[in-house]
C-alpha positions in Angstrom: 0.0 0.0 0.0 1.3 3.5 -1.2 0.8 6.3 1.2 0.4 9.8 -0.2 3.3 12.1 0.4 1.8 14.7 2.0 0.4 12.1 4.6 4.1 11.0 5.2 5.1 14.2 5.8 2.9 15.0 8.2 3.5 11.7 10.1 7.2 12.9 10.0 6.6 16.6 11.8 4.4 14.5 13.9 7.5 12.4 14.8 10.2 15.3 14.9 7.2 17.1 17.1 7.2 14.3 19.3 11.0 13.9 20.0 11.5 17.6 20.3 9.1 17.6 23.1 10.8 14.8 25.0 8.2 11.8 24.0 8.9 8.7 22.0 7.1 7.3 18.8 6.8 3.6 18.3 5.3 1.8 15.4 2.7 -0.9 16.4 1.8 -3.4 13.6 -2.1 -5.4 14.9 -5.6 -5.5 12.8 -6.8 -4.2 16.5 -5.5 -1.2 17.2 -6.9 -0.4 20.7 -5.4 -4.0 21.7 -2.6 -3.6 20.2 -2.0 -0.2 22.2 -3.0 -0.8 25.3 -0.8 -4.7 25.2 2.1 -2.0 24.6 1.3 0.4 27.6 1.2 -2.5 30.0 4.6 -4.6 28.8 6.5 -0.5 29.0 4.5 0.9 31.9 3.0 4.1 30.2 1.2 5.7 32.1 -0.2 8.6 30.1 -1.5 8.3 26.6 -2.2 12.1 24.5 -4.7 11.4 21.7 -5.8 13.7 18.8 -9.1 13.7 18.0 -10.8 13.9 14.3 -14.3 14.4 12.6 -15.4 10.8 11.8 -17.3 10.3 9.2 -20.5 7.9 8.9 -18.8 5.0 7.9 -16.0 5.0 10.3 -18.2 4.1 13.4 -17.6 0.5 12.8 -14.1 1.6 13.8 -13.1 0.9 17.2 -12.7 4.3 19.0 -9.7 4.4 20.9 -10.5 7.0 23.3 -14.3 5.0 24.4 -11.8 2.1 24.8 -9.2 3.1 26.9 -12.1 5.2 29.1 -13.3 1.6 29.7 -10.3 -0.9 29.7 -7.3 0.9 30.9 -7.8 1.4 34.1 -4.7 3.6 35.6 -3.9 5.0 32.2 -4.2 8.6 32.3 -5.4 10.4 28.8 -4.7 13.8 27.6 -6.9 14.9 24.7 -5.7 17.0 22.2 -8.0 19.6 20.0 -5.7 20.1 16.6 -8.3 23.2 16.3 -6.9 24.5 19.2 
């Protein structure tokens, strides 16, 4: 699968934004993402997660929504939300 360039740059400032600030970024490879996250915080003991939010569109509530998810399985797992509007 190609991804569009001006979707991989944008993943890169998010990347360089990330390190700058003193975070980490690691790739996580699952067909469940909320799984697939939350196994990682456990096994590295994170303890905050920061999510950005977006408009979803009709026909991505079959999606799992990451936010509803860790709200209800990850107990001791602070979130920080952020607004990209703001």
């Amino acid at each position: 699968m190609r991804i569009p360039s001006d979707l991989q740059r944008q993943f890169m400032q998010n990347v360089q934004l990330a390190t700058e600030l003193g975070g980490s970024v690691t790739v996580l490879e699952n067909e469940d993402v909320c799984e697939a996250l939350l196994k990682y915080c456990r096994e590295n003991d994170v303890n905050l997660v920061v999510l950005g939010t977006t408009e979803r569109h009709w026909w991505q509530f079959t999606r799992p929504n990451v936010l509803e998810f860790f709200m209800h399985h990850a107990p001791g797992i602070d979130i920080h939300i952020v607004d990209p509007n703001n």
